[in-house]
C-alpha positions in Angstrom: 16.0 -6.1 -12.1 14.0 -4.5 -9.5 15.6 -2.3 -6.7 14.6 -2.7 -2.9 15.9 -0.7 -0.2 16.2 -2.6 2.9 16.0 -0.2 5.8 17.4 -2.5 9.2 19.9 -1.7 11.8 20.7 -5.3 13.3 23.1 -6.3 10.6 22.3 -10.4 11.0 19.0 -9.6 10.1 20.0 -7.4 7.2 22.3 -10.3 5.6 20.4 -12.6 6.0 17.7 -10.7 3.8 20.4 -8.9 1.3 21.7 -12.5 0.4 18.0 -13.9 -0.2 17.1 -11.2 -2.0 20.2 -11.1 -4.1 20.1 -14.6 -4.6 16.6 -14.4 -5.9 17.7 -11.8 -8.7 16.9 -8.5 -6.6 19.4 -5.0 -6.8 19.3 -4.2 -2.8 20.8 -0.9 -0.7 21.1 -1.6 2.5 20.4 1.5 5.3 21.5 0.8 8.6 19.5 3.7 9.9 16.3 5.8 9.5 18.3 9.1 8.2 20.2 7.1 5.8 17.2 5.2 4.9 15.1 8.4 4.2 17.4 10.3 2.2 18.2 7.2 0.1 14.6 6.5 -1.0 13.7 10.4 -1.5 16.1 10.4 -3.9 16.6 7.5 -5.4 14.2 5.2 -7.7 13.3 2.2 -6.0 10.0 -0.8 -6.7 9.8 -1.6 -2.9 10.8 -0.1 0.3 11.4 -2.8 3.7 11.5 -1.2 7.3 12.1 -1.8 10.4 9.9 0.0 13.1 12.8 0.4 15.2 15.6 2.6 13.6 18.6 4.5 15.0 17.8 8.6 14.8 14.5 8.5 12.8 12.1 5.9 13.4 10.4 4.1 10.2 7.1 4.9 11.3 8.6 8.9 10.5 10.2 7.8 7.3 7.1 5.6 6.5 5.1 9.1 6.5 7.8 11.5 4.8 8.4 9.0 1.9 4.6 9.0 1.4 4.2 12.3 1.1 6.6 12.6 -1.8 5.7 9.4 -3.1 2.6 7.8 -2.8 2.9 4.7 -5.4 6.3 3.2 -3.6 5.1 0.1 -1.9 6.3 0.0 1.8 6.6 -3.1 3.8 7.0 -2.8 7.5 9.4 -5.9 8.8 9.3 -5.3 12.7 9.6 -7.4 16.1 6.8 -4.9 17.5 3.5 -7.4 16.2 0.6 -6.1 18.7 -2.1 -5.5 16.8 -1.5 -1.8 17.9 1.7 -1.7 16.3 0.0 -3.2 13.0 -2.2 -0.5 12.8 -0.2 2.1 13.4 1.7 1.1 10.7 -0.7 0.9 8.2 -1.9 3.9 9.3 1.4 5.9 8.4 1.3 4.9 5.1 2.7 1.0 5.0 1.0 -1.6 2.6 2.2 -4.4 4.3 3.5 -5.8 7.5 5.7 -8.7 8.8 6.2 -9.5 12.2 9.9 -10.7 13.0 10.7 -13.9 13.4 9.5 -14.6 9.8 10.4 -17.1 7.2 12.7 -15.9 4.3 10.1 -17.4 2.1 6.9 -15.4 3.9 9.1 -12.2 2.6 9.6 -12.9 -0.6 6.1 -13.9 -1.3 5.2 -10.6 0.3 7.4 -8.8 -1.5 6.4 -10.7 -4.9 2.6 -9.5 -4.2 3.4 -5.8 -3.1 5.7 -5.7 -6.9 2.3 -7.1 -8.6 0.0 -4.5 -7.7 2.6 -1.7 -8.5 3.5 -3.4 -11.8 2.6 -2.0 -15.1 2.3 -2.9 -18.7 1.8 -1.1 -22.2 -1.9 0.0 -22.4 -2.3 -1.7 -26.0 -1.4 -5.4 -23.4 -4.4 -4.6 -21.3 -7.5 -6.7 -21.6 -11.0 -5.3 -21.5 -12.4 -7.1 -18.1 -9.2 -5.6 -16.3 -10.9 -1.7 -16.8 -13.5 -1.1 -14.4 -16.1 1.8 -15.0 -18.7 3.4 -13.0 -20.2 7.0 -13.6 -17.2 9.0 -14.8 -14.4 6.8 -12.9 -12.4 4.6 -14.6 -10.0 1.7 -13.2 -7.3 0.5 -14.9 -6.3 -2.7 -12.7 -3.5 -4.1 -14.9 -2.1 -1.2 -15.9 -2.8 0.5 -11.8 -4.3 4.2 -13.4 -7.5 5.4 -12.3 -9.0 8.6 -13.9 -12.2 10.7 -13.4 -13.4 12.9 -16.2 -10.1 12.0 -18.2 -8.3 13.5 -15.1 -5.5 10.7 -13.9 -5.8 10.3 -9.9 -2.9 9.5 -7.9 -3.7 6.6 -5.8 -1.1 5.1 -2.6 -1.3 1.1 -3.5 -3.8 0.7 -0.6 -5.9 3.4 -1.9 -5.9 1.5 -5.1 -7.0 -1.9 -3.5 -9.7 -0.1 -1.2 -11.3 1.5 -4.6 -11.0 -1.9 -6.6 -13.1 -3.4 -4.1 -16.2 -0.7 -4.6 -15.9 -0.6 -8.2 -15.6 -4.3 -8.0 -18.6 -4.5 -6.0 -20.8 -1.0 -7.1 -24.0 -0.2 -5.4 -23.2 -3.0 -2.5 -22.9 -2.2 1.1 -19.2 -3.3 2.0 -18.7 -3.7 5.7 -15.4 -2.1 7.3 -14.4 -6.2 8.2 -15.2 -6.6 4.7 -12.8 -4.2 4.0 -10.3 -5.2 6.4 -10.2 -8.7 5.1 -9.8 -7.5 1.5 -7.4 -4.6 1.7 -5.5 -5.0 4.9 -5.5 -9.2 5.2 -7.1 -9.0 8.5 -10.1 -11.1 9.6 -10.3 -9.4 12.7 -12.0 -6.1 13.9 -8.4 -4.2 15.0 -11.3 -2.0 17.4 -9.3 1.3 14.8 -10.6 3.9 12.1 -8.1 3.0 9.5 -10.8 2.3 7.1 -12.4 5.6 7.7 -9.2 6.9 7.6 -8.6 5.7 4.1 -12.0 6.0 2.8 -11.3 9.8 3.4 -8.3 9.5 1.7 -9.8 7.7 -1.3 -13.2 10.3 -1.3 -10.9 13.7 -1.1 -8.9 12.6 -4.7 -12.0 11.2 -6.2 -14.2 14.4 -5.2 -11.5 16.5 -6.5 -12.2 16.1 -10.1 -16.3 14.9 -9.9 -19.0 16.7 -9.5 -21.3 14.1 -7.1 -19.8 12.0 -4.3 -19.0 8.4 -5.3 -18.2 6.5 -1.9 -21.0 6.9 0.6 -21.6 6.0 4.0 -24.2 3.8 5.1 -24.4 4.6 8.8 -24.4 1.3 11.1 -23.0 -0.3 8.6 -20.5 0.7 6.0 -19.8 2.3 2.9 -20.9 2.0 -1.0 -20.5 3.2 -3.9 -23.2 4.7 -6.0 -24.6 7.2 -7.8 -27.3 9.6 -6.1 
């Protein structure tokens, strides 16, 4: 059964989503504020982390960022009234994988939630099938099993870190446009006018230099990034 910790302070909101949840076989703790809500999912184990923007004395865009730097594979959905596409970015750029804008559907949330528990999901390595490993140079990407490694060194990649490289290695040696990225990473078809790709393109090339000897990801000035040998 996988465990959700449903960070909300307005408490119709919050039953409304513990009884869907529960009623759709998920374990949920319920935090009715940010404090609670950060020191339950440092230490605790939990699949997926929902927050609210909004939080009595610590905001979830500050437990967004302390939880990710502790853990970088918990996937975090934002579920907030704030939906400007300010307020989106922001919260992808403190760490979140995913955001809903309130009012939703219960049945927008769980197909959400379903997707976010895909891409952290893993299997036995002797399960994984051959055109599900991706190589290029000395990086490997294990997309069913969600392990990337670089001269038999395993990375440690934040779920959107993980999406951003399986579109390069998906696509090597082709010039991917930041709205290319956007639309495949994010699920935006708009230019949000922010640096968040850059800002996680820096993110990706800092783990990946770490253990390589040549730089993988490089930027095509006016017009995006690629990834190629030199």
């Amino acid at each position: 059964m996988k465990k959700i910790l449903l960070v909300e302070d307005d408490t119709q909101v919050c039953s409304f989503i513990n009884k869907g949840l529960t009623e759709n076989g998920f374990d949920v703790t319920v935090a009715m504020d940010g404090t609670m809500g950060l020191k339950l999912a440092l230490n605790n184990q939990f699949d997926l982390l929902i927050l609210d923007i909004m939080l009595p004395n610590i905001n979830g865009l500050e437990v967004c960022r302390q939880v990710r730097i502790q853990n970088q594979s918990l996937p975090i959905l934002f579920l907030t009234a704030m939906g400007s596409t300010e307020n989106v970015v922001i919260g992808l750029e403190s760490g979140a994988d995913d955001y809903l804008v309130k009012p939703f559907k219960f049945i927008e949330l769980l197909a959400r939630i379903k997707t976010l528990l895909r891409r952290g999901g893993k299997i036995e390595e002797s399960d994984v099938p051959d055109h599900d490993i991706y190589q290029f140079a000395d990086l490997t990407l294990n997309d069913t099993e969600k392990s990337v490694h670089r001269n038999d060194n395993e990375i440690s990649l934040t779920s959107t870190e993980f999406r951003l490289l399986l579109m390069f290695m998906k696509n090597p040696r082709k010039v991917l446009t930041r709205i290319d990225m956007l639309h495949e990473v994010w699920g935006v078809n708009f230019d949000m006018g922010t640096n968040v790709v850059d800002v996680y393109v820096n993110y990706l090339r800092k783990k990946l230099d770490k253990y390589g000897d040549q730089k993988l990801i490089q930027t095509v000035i006016g017009m995006g990034y690629v990834l190629k040998e030199h």
